[in-house]
C-alpha positions, 0 to 999 in steps of 0.5 A: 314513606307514606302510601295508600294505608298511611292516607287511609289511617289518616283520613279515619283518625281525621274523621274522629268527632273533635279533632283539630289538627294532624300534624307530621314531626320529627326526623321525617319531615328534615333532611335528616330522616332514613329509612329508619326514622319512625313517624312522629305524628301529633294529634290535636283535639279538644278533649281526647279521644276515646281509648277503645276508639284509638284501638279499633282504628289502631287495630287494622293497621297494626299488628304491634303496638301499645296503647296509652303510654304516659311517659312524656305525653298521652301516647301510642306506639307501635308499627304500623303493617308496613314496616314502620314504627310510629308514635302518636301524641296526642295534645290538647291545642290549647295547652300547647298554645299556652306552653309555646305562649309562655317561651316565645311571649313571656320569655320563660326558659327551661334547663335546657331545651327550652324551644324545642316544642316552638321548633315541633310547631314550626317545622311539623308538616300539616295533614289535617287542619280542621278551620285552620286552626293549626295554620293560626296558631302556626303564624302566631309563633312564625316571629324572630327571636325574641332577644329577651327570650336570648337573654335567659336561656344564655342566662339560666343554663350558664349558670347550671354549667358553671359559677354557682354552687350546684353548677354541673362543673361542680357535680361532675367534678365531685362525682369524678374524685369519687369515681362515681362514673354513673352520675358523672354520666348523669351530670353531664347529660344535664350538662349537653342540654343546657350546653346545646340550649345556650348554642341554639340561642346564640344562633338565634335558632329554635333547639330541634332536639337531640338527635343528629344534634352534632350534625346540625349544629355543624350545618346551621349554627354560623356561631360554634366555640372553637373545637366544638365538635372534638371537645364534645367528643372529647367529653363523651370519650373522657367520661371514664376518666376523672382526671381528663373529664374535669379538665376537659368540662372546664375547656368546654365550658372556656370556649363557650363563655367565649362566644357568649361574651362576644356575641357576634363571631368577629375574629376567628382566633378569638371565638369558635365561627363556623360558616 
């Protein structure tokens, strides 16, 4: 919920000598946001902004919060006087540019979640755009799939979930016979980003991220592995159980060769179609 102290923190945080853009992400600016969402808010300058200056402005709307985290990106985190927790990323434009540059140009994948800062762009609701420098770089990246981009995601993460040595199957099922449960818990959720990356690239739609990710799978993917959402489940209940978890990993990972042989949903008893 935005209100008068929300615009005015904005406005001083805007007022900053070198900043470029102000963007809203994450869950508030969906359908899928609740009371209890947090603000995701990125600000983009050309060469930071000052610690002290960050803190003096934090400082009159926020009784809690922590400067200058550094475990993702350059972050502060708090709760803002009226109740809501944010976080403040801050970026560099040009960095993230050459990041965006680099999957949706030059079709470089990731383990996983390889679109997710294409999809943040895309989707963040514009506050403060200084030149419209943010609204460019916006329109640069609004372009279809690209189907070589497809290609290696599908290609990449296939191949870290099965048929090759290291593949997760493999680790999970190794770490089963040991009734190492922890690394069967690591594994697989190496194994769901890969899992989910694949899914959104079938779909031909940018990964959100992981939360709500079942539910909007559900909602917007038109292409989904029979038993899509009782297999993941499945996988998530099982992970106890070395013998149910190597079997269901193997069924999972079935259905979703399935659909990516086939490409395209053209008969519902042969691959999952959702929609």
């Amino acid at each position: 919920m935005k209100n008068r102290e929300f615009d005015e923190f904005i406005t001083e945080i805007s007022r900053i000598n070198g900043i470029q853009a102000i963007v809203l992400g994450g869950s508030r600016t969906t359908k899928y946001s609740d009371n209890n969402a947090d603000y995701d808010i990125y600000i983009y300058s050309e060469n930071g902004i000052n610690r002290d200056t960050r803190q003096e402005i934090l400082s009159k709307y926020s009784d809690y919060y922590e400067l200058s985290n550094n475990y993702w990106e350059l972050e502060d985190n708090g709760l803002f006087k009226w109740g809501i927790y944010f976080d403040l990323i801050y970026r560099n434009l040009l960095d993230i540019t050459k990041k965006i540059e680099n999957v949706v140009e030059n079709y470089q994948c990731h383990n996983g979640f390889t679109t997710c800062l294409w999809h943040n762009i895309l989707n963040a609701e514009i506050i403060f755009d200084k030149n419209e420098i943010y609204t460019k770089m916006k329109k640069r990246f609004q372009v279809p799939y690209p189907k070589k981009l497809k290609e290696n995601i599908i290609k990449r993460n296939m191949a870290l979930l099965t048929n090759s040595i290291i593949s997760y199957d493999k680790q999970i099922s190794k770490s089963a016979y040991r009734k190492d449960y922890v690394n069967i818990n690591n594994r697989l959720s190496a194994f769901f980003a890969s899992y989910f990356d694949i899914i959104f690239a079938i779909n031909e739609l940018t990964h959100p991220g992981e939360k709500r990710i079942m539910e909007i799978c559900n909602s917007n993917c038109k292409i989904l592995p029979n038993g899509f959402e009782q297999n993941v489940n499945k996988l998530i209940n099982n992970a106890n159980n070395e013998i149910k978890i190597i079997e269901t990993v193997n069924n999972v990972i079935l259905e979703l060769q399935k659909i990516v042989e086939y490409g395209v949903p053209t008969d519902k008893d042969i691959i999952g179609f959702n929609g």
